[in-house]
Backbone as ProteinMPNN parsed JSONL, in Angstrom:
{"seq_chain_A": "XXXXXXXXXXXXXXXXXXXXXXXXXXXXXXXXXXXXXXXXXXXXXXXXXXXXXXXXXXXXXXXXXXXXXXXXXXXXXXXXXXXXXXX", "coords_chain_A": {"N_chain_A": [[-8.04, 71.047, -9.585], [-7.058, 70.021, -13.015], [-9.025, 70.245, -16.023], [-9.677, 67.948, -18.538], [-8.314, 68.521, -22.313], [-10.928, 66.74, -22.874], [-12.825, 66.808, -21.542], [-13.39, 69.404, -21.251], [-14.253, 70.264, -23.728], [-17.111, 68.455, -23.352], [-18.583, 69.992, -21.785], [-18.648, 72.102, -22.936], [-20.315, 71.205, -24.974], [-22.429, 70.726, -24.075], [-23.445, 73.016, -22.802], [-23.498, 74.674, -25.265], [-25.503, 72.952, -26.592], [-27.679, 73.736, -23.901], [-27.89, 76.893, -24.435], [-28.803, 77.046, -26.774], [-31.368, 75.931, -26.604], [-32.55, 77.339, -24.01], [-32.621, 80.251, -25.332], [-34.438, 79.363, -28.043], [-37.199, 78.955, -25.992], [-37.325, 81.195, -24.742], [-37.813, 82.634, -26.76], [-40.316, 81.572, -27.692], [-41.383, 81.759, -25.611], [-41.595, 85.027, -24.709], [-41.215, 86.718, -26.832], [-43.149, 85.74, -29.16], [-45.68, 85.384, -27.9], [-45.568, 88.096, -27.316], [-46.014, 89.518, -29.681], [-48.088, 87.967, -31.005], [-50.734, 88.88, -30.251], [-50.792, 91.165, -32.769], [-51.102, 89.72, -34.659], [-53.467, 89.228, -36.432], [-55.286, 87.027, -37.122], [-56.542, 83.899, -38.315], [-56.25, 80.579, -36.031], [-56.669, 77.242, -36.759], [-59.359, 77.918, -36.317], [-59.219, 79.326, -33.939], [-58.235, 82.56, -32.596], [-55.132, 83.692, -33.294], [-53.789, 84.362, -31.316], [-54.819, 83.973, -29.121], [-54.346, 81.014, -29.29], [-51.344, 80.442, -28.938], [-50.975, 81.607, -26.772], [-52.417, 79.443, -25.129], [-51.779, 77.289, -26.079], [-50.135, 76.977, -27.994], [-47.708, 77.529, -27.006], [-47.494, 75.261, -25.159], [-47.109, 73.189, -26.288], [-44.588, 73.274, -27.398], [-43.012, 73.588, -25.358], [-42.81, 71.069, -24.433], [-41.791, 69.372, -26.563], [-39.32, 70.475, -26.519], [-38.073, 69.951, -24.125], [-38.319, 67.211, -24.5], [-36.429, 66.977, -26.997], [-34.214, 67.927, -25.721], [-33.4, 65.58, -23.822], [-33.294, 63.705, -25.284], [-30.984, 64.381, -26.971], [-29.231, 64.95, -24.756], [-28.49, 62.824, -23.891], [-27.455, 61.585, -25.68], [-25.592, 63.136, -26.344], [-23.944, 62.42, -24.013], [-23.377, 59.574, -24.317], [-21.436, 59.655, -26.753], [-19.242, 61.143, -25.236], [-18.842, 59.017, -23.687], [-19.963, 58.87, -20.602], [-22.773, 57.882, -20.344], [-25.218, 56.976, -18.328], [-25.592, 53.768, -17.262], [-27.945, 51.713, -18.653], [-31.265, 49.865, -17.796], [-32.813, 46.875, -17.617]], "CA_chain_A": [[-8.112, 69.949, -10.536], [-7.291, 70.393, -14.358], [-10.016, 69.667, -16.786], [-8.945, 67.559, -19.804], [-9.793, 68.714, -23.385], [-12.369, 66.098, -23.4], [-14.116, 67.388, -20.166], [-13.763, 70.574, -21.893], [-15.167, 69.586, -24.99], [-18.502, 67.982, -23.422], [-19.3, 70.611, -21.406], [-19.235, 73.424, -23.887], [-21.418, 70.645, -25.877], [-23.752, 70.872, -23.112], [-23.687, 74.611, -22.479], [-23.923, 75.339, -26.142], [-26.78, 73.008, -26.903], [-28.9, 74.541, -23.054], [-27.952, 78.123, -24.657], [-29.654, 77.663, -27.783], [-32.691, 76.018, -26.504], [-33.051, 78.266, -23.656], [-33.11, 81.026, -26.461], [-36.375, 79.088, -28.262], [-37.933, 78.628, -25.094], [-37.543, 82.75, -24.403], [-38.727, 83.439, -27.835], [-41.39, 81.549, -27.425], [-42.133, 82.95, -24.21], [-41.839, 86.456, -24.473], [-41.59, 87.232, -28.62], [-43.86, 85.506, -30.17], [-46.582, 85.854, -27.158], [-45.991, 89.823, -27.552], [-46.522, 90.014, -31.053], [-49.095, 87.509, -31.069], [-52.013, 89.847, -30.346], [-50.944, 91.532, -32.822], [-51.173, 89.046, -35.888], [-55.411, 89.116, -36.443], [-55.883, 85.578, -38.063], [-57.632, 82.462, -37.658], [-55.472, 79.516, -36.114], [-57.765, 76.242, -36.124], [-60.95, 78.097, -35.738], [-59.18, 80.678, -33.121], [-57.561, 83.537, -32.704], [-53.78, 83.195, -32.984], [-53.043, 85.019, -29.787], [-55.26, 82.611, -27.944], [-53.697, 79.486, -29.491], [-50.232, 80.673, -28.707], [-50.997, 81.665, -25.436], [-53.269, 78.633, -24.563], [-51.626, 75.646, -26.881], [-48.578, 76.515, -28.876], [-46.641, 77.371, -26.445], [-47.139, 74.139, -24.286], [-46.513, 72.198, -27.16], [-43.022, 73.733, -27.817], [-42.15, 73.262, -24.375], [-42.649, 69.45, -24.51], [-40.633, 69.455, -27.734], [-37.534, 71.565, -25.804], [-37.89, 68.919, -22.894], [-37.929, 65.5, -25.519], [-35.222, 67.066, -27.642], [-32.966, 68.632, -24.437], [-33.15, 64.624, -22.96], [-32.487, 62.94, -26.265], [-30.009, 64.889, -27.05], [-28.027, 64.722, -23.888], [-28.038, 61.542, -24.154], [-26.212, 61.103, -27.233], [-23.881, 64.142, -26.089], [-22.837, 61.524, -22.628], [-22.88, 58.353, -25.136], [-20.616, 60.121, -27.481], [-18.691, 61.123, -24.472], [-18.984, 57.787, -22.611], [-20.314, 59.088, -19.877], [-23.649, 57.748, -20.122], [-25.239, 55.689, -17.2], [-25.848, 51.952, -17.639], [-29.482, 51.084, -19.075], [-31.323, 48.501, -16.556], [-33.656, 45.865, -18.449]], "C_chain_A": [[-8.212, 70.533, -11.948], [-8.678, 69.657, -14.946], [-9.083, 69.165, -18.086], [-9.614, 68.53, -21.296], [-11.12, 67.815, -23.269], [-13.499, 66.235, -22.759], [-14.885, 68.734, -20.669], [-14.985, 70.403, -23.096], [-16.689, 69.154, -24.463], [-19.454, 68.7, -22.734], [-19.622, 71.731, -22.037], [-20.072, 72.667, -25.177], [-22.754, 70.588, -25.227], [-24.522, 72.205, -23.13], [-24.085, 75.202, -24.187], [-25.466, 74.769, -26.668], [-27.956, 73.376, -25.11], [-28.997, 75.76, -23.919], [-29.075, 77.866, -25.806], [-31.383, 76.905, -27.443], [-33.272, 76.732, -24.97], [-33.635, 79.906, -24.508], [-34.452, 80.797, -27.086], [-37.025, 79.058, -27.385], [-38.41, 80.649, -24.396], [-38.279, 83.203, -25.824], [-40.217, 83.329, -27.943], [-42.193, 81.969, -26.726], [-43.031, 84.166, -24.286], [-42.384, 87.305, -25.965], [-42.708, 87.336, -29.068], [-45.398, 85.47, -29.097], [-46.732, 87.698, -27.25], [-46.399, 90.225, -28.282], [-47.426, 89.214, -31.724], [-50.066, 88.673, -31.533], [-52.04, 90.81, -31.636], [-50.944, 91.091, -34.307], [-52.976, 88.941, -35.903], [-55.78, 87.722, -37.336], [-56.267, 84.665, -37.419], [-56.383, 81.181, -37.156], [-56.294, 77.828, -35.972], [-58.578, 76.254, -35.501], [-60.659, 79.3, -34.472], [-58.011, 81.173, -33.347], [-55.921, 82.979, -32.19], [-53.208, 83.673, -31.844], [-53.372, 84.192, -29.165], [-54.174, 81.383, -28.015], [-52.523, 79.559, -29.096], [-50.187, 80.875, -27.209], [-51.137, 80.145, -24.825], [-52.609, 76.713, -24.962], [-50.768, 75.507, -27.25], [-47.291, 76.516, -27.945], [-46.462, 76.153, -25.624], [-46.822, 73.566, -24.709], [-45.105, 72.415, -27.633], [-42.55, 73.254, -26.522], [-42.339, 71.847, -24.185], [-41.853, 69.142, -25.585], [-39.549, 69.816, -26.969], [-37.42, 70.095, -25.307], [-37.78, 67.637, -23.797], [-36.772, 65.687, -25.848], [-34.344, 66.896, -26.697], [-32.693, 66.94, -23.833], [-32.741, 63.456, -24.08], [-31.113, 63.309, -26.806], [-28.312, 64.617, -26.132], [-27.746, 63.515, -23.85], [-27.691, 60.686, -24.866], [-25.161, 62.213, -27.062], [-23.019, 62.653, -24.945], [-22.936, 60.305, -23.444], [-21.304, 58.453, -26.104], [-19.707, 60.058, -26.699], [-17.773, 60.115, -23.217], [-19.239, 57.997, -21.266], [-21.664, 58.873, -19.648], [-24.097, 56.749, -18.864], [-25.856, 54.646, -17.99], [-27.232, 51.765, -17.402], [-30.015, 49.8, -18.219], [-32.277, 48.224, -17.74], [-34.638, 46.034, -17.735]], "O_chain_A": [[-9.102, 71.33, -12.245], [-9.249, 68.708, -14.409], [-8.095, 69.743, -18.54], [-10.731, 69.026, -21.443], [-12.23, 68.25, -23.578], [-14.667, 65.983, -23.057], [-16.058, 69.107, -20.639], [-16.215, 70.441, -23.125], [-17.578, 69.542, -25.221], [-20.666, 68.49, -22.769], [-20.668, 72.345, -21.828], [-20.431, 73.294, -26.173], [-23.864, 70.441, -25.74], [-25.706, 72.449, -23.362], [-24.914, 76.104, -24.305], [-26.386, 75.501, -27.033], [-29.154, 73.191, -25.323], [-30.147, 75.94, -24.32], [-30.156, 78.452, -25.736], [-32.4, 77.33, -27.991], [-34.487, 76.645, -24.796], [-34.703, 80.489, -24.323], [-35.417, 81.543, -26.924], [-38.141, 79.172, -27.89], [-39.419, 81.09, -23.845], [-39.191, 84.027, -25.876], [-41.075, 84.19, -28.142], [-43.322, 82.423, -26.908], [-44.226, 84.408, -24.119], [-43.327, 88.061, -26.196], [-43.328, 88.356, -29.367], [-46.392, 85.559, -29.817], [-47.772, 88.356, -27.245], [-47.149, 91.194, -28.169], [-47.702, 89.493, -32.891], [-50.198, 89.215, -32.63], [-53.126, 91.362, -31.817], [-50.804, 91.954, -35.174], [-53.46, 88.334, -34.947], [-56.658, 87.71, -38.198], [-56.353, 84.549, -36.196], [-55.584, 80.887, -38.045], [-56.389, 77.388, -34.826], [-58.931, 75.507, -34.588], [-61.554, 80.042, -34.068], [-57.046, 80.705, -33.951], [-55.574, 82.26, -31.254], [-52.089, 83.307, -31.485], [-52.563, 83.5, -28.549], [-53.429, 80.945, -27.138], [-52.258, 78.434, -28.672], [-49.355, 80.288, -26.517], [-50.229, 79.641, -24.163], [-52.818, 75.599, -24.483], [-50.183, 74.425, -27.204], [-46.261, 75.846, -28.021], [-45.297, 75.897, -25.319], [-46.01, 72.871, -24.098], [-44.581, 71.533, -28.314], [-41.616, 72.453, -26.567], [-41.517, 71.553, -23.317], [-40.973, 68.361, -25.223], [-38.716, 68.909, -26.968], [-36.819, 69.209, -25.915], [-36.743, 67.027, -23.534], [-35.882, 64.978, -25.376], [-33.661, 65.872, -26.669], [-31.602, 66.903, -23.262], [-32.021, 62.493, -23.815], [-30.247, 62.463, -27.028], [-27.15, 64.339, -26.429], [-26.564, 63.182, -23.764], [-27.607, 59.459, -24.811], [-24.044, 62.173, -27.577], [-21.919, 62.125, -25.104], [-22.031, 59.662, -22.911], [-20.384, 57.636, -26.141], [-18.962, 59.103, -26.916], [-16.831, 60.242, -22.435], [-18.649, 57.176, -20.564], [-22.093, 59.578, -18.735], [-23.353, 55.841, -18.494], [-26.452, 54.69, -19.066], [-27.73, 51.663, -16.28], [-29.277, 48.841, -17.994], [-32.529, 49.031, -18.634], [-35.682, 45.424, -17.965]]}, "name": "protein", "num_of_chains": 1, "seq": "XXXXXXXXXXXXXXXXXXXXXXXXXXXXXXXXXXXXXXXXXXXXXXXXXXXXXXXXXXXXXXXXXXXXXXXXXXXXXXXXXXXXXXX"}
């Protein structure tokens, strides 16, 4: 089965916006947890390694996950491929 451009088109709109927020989701991960420890400042009363470990990062990953589902769902609107909203 061929793909049309427009199949084309929505899946490298897909694949390019997973790539770049799998990317923040690794930086956050791995980066900015490694080089945490090694920033010595206060973040709201604690240590910024903690807070990053313990807080920032959960809060980024609920951000990824809101954006990543609003998003797609203005990529498959755009597309017309969205499913049909129930009341």
């Amino acid at each position: 089965m061929q793909l049309t451009e427009r199949h084309l088109a929505y899946w490298q709109a897909l694949l390019r916006k997973t790539a770049v927020l799998l990317a923040i989701w690794f930086v956050v991960t791995y980066v900015v947890g490694y080089y945490a420890e090694s920033l010595q400042f206060d973040f709201f009363g604690w240590p910024f390694a903690f807070w990053v470990g313990a807080q920032g990062s959960l809060v980024v990953y609920v951000l990824i996950i809101w954006y990543y589902a609003r998003s797609m769902n203005q990529i498959d609107k755009e597309f017309g491929v969205a499913e049909a909203e129930e009341d």
